[in-house]
Phi, psi and omega in degrees: 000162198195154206248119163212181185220153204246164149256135164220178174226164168213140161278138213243072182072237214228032145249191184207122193219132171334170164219152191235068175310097204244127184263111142287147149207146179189144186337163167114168175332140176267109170286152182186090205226103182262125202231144172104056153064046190281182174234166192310307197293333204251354162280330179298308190305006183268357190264306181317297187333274179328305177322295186304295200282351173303274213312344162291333156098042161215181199283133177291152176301337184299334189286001189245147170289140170183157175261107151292082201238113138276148211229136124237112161251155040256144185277018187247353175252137175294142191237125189258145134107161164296349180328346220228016186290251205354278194308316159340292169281355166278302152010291199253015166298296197312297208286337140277344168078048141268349172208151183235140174163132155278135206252010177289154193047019179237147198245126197220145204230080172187185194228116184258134148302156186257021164246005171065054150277159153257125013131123155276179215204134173272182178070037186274327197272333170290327183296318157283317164319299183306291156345321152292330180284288185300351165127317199316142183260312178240108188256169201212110213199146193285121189007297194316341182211051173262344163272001188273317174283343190246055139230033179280016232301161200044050174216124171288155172236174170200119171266148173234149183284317155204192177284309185304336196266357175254277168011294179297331165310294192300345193266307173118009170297310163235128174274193170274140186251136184289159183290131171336157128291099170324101198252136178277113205281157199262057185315185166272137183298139170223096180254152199258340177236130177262144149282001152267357165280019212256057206280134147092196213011071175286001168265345185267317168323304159328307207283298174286323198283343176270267166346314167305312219297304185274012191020076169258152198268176189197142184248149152210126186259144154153170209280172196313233136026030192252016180065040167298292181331298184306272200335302218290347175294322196276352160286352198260359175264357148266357175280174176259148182321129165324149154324195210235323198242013190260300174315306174288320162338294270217281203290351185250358152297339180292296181313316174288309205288333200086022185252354201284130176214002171202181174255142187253117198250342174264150175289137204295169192219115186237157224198036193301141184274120185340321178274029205266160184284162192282312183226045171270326181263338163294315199078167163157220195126169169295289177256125163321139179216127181284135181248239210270328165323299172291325185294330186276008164310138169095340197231221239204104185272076185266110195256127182262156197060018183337295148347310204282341178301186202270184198269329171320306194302295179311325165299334201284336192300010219276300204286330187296321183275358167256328201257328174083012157179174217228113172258155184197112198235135197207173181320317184272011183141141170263138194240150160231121157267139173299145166217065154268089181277133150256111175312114144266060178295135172245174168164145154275174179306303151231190177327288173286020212049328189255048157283094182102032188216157163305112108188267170336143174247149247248141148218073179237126183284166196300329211250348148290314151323318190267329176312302210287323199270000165291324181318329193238125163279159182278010159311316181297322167290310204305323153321342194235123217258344223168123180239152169216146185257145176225098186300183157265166164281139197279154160331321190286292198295330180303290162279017166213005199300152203266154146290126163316183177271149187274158176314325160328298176302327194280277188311010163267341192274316130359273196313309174297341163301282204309311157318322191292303195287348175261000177256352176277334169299283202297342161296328173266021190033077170207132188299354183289174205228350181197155178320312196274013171288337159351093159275167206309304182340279239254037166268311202286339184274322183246002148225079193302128177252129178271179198293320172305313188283338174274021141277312180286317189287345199282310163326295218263018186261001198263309187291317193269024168077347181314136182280179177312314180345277158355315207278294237252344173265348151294314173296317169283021176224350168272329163320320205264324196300314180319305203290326185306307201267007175061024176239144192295340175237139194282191187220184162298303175298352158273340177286291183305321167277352166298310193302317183324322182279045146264179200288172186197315184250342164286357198269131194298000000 
């Protein structure tokens, strides 16, 4: 009898650190006993395990007298999930002389079936990423996510099938053939809504389009039927593809989460129901989980009805729209998630919709009115960079009204800002990648204001009250108008159409 050890790994929230699967074996009744903080499912694996290695066509461990201990360290962190069947059974074959193969530098990953096929497992692509990093040469993950792992270049992946077909590898009878390297390809965008499917409101067109260019967040108010919904789908096909590292970023929150169903190369678009729970949109959980924030990291956050969520939920948005990421602190551990989003809110004026707008009369009472517009503090506005009013459309524009400009167009228009603004960060060698990435700081370095326009703006933060927030987010939304029109100085007239997007018939 003899001791050995497998490497596996798990992710710990959206980071990832080994594990060290250590095989005991020694004479006596036969025991089958897993140590080092396990959870039901990963105490469940001696029986799959056993089950797998019958079904393999090798001796079950139940058939034998032996004392069985698998250690997984370090034993002081809880080991979740089933990831960790494979590395088990490997373990404790080598730890029995039923298979010889070195096991340095390889990393192994799955869920064994009890005819010992494998299962997939999530959090395969942070894992691989992690593998690479630390030197490990090969990882070993069940089919369902060998393309998931092989988009890692310089780690051979292997995907496997079952236990007997990893066996024969490892013995050197038959091998494996490796999975390719993977590259995330730049399809054609495919969105179901165009802005030319948009009739009429070219100032709420403005408006987003301006908001892609500097990736600002946005409210748009107005009564029920008035294409808020329509925009806010048709925003999310002007924005531009991810980086290379933006993408793995994005796919590998999918992945930890359990959510993953393609590699994500457009920003994820997350769409959550007014009624969703507080840490269904936060994450959190006995062990912290990303929840609806985080999956629209790098992409597009659309909350529709934005009042109606609970008042918590709205609140919760404070650190993420300011900070670019979410702490969530619960009993077992505190997690910090990225959560860099741009807020898309709809609403209406009030309850019934029609307060302050044309046709319908408002019939909502003073003290209902105050009730719906309380839900958002005013932290919460001072956060939201561009209000847009979306009136309704007249009939006539419905049916005879010309087509917007298409989406297409708007994301070349996108694309060229967005250029202006990463060649102007990199002259000063600083990582931001968009206007609204900007601190109080880098306003002084990177949006020199002249004396007209730092007159006008200062007027008009004096007359409407704006706070510093305020101040500094006009400035970063008269910045991406200048960079749309391609000119290196703001103007006056870019200071006056940033003010023009504060709220005016929502306002609180």
């Amino acid at each position: 009898m003899s001791v050995s050890k497998v490497i596996s790994a798990q992710t710990n929230l959206l980071s990832v650190y080994a594990v060290d699967v250590e095989t005991d074996l020694s004479r006596g009744l036969y025991s089958f006993s897993v140590v080092g903080l396990p959870d039901k499912a990963v105490e469940e694996a001696k029986d799959r395990v056993g089950a797998a290695i019958k079904n393999s066509g090798l001796t079950s461990p139940k058939q034998k007298n032996q004392k069985i201990i698998i250690s997984l360290a370090p034993a002081a962190v809880q080991k979740e999930g089933p990831a960790f069947d494979l590395a088990i059974a490997l373990s404790y074959l080598l730890a029995a002389e039923d298979i010889n193969f070195d096991p340095k530098g390889k990393i192994f990953l799955g869920e064994l079936s009890l005819d010992g096929t494998l299962r997939g497992v999530r959090g395969v692509l942070p894992v691989a990423k992690f593998a690479k990093e630390k030197g490990f040469k090969e990882i070993y993950v069940p089919k369902e996510n060998d393309k998931e792992a092989a988009l890692i270049e310089g780690l051979d992946v292997y995907g496997i099938e079952n236990l007997k077909e990893l066996l024969a590898h490892l013995s050197g009878e038959k091998l494996l053939t490796k999975t390719s390297h993977t590259r995330m390809g730049k399809g054609e965008k495919k969105h179901l809504t165009d802005f030319a499917d948009v009739r009429g409101q070219e100032r709420a067109k403005r408006g987003l389009l301006i908001a892609a260019a500097g990736g600002h967040n946005v409210a748009m108010y107005g009564p029920p039927g008035t294409g808020k919904t329509m925009l806010a789908k048709a925003f999310a096909g002007i924005l531009p593809e991810l980086t290379f590292d933006e993408a793995l970023e994005a796919t590998s929150i999918y992945s930890v989460a359990g959510v993953l169903s393609g590699f994500i190369t457009d920003p994820p678009f997350r769409s959550p129901h007014h009624t969703s729970s507080y840490v269904s949109l936060v994450g959190g959980g006995a062990t912290p989980r990303p929840g609806e924030i985080t999956l629209a990291h790098r992409g597009v956050l659309f909350m529709d009805e934005f009042p109606e969520f609970e008042r918590r939920v709205i609140e919760s948005l404070r650190q993420p729209l300011e900070e670019k990421y979410i702490s969530v602190a619960r009993a077992r551990g505190t997690a910090k998630f990225p959560a860099d989003v741009i807020l898309i809110a709809a609403m209406n004026p009030c309850p019934c919709g029609n307060f302050g707008f044309r046709g319908r009369q408002c019939v909502c009472t003073p003290n209902t009115l105050q009730r719906y517009r309380r839900k958002m503090s005013g932290p919460i506005i001072d956060r939201i960079d561009i209000w847009l009013e979306v009136d309704r459309v007249l009939p006539h524009d419905l049916s005879e009204g010309p087509e917007g400009a298409a989406s297409h167009i708007f994301r070349k228009k996108v694309s060229d800002a967005r250029d202006l603004q990463r060649g102007r960060f990199q002259k000063l060698n600083s990582k931001l990648s968009k206007n609204s990435d900007m601190s109080a700081r880098d306003l002084i370095n990177f949006v020199p204001l002249g004396p007209q326009a730092k007159q006008t703006l200062n007027m008009a933060a004096e007359r409407l009250g704006f706070s510093p927030r305020v101040y500094h987010r006009m400035l970063k939304v008269a910045r991406t108008i200048a960079d749309l029109e391609g000119s290196q100085d703001i103007t006056r007239d870019h200071i006056l159409e940033a003010v023009e997007y504060r709220p005016k018939k929502f306002d609180m």
